[in-house]
ChimeraX commands (.cxc) that place a marker at each C-alpha (Angstrom):
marker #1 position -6.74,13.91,-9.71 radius 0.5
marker #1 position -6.28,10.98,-12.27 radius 0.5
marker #1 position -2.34,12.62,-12.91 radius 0.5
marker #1 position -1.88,12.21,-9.13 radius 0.5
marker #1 position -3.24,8.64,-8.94 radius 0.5
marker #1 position -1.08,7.39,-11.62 radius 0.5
marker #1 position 2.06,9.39,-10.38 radius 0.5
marker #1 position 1.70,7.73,-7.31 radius 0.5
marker #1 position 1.15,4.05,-8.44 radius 0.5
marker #1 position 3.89,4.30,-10.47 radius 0.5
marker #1 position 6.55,5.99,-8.10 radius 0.5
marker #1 position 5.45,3.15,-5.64 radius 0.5
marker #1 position 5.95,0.63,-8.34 radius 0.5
marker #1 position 9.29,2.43,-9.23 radius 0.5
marker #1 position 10.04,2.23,-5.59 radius 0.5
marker #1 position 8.94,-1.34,-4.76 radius 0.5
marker #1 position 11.31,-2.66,-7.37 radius 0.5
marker #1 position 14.57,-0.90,-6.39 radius 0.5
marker #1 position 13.92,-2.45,-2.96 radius 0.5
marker #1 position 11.09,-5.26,-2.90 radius 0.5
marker #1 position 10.76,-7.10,-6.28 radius 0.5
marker #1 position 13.97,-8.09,-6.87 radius 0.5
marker #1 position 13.33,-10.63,-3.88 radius 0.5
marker #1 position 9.92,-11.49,-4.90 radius 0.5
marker #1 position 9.22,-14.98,-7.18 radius 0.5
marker #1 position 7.06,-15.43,-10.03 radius 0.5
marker #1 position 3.95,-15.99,-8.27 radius 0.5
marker #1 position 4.48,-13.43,-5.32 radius 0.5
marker #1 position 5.10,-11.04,-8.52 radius 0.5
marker #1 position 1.61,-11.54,-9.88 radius 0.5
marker #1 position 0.19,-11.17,-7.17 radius 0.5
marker #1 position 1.48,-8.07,-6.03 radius 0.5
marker #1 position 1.04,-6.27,-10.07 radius 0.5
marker #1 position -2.97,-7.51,-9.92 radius 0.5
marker #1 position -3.41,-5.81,-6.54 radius 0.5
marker #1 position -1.21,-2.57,-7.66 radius 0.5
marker #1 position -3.53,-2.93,-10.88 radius 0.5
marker #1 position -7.09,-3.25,-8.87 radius 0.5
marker #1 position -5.74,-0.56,-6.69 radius 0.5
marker #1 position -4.90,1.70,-9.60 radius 0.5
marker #1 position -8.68,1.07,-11.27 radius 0.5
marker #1 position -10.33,1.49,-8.12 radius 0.5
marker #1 position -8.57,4.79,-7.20 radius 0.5
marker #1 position -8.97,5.69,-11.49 radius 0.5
marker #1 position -12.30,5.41,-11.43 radius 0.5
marker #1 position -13.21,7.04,-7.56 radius 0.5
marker #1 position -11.04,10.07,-9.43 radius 0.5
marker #1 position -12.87,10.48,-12.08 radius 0.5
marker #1 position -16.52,10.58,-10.10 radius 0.5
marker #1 position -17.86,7.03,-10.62 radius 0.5
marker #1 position -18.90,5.18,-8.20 radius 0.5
marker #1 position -18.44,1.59,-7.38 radius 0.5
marker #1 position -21.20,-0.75,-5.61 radius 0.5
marker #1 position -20.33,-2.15,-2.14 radius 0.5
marker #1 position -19.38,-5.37,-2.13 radius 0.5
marker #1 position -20.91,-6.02,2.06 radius 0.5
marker #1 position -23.86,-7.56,0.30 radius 0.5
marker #1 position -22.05,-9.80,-1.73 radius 0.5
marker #1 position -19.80,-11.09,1.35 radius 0.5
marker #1 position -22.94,-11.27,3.52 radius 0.5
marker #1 position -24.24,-13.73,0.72 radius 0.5
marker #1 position -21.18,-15.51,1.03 radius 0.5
marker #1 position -21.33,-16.06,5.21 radius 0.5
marker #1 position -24.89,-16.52,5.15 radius 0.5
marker #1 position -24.23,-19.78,2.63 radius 0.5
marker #1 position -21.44,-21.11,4.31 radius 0.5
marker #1 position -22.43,-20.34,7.85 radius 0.5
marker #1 position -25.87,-20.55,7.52 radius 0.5
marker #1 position -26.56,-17.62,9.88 radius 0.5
marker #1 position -30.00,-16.25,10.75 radius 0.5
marker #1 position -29.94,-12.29,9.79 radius 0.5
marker #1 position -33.16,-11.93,12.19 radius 0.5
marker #1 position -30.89,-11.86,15.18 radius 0.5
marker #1 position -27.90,-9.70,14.47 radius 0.5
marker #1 position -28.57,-6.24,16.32 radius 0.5
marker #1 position -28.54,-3.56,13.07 radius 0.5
marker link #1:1,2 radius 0.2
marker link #1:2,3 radius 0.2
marker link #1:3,4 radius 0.2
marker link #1:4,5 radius 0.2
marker link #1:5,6 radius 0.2
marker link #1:6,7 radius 0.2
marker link #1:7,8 radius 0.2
marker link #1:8,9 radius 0.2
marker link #1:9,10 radius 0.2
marker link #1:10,11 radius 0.2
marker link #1:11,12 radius 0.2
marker link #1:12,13 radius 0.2
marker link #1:13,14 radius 0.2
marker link #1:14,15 radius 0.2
marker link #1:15,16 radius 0.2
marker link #1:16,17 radius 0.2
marker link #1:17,18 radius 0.2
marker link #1:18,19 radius 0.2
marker link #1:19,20 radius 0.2
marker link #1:20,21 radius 0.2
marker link #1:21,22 radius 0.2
marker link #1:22,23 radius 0.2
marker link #1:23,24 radius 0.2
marker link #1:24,25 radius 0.2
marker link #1:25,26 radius 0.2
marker link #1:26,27 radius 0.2
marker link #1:27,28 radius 0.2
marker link #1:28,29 radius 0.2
marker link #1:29,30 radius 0.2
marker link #1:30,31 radius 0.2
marker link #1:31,32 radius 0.2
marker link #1:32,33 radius 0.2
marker link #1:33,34 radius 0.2
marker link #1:34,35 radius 0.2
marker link #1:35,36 radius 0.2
marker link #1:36,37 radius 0.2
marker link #1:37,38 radius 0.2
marker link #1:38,39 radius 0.2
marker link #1:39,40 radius 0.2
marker link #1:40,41 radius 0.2
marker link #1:41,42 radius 0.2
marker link #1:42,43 radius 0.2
marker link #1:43,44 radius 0.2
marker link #1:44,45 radius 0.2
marker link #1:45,46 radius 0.2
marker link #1:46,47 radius 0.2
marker link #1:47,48 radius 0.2
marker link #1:48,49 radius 0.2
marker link #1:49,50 radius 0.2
marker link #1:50,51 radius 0.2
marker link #1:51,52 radius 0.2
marker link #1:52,53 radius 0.2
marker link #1:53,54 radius 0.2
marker link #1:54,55 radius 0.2
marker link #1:55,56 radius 0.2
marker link #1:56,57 radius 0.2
marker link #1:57,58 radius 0.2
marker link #1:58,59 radius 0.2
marker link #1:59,60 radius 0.2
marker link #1:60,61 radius 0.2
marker link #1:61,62 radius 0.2
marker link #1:62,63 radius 0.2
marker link #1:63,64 radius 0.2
marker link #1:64,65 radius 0.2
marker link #1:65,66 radius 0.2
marker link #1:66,67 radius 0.2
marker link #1:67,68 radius 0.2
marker link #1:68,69 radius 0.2
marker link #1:69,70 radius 0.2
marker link #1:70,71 radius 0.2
marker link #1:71,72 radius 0.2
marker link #1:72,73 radius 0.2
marker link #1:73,74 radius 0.2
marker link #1:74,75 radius 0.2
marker link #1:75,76 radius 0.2
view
């Protein structure tokens, strides 16, 4: 499974910069190699059986302190 993962993030990188990258400037660049990269770990690790914690409670945190919203009322 991990064979397949990398094959495939590196044919789309292979692809991406026949076509893509060469248009691309610095900072679009990084950006677009540290989402192939978190992409590649995520899908890495899922392949070899490890799970990864959710990050809704985290982001629910985040609303909850910026939008002060009551949890109390939101139907489940």
């Amino acid at each position: 499974m991990f064979i397949l993962v990398l094959l495939l993030c590196v044919g789309t990188i292979f692809y991406d910069a026949l076509t893509l990258l060469k248009n691309l400037n610095r900072r679009e660049k990084f950006i677009y190699f540290f989402m192939m990269g978190l992409g590649f770990v995520v899908l890495s690790l899922y392949s070899f059986k490890i799970d990864l914690p959710s990050p809704s409670d985290g982001i629910i945190r985040v609303l909850n302190s910026i939008f002060k919203i009551d949890n109390s009322s939101l139907p489940l």
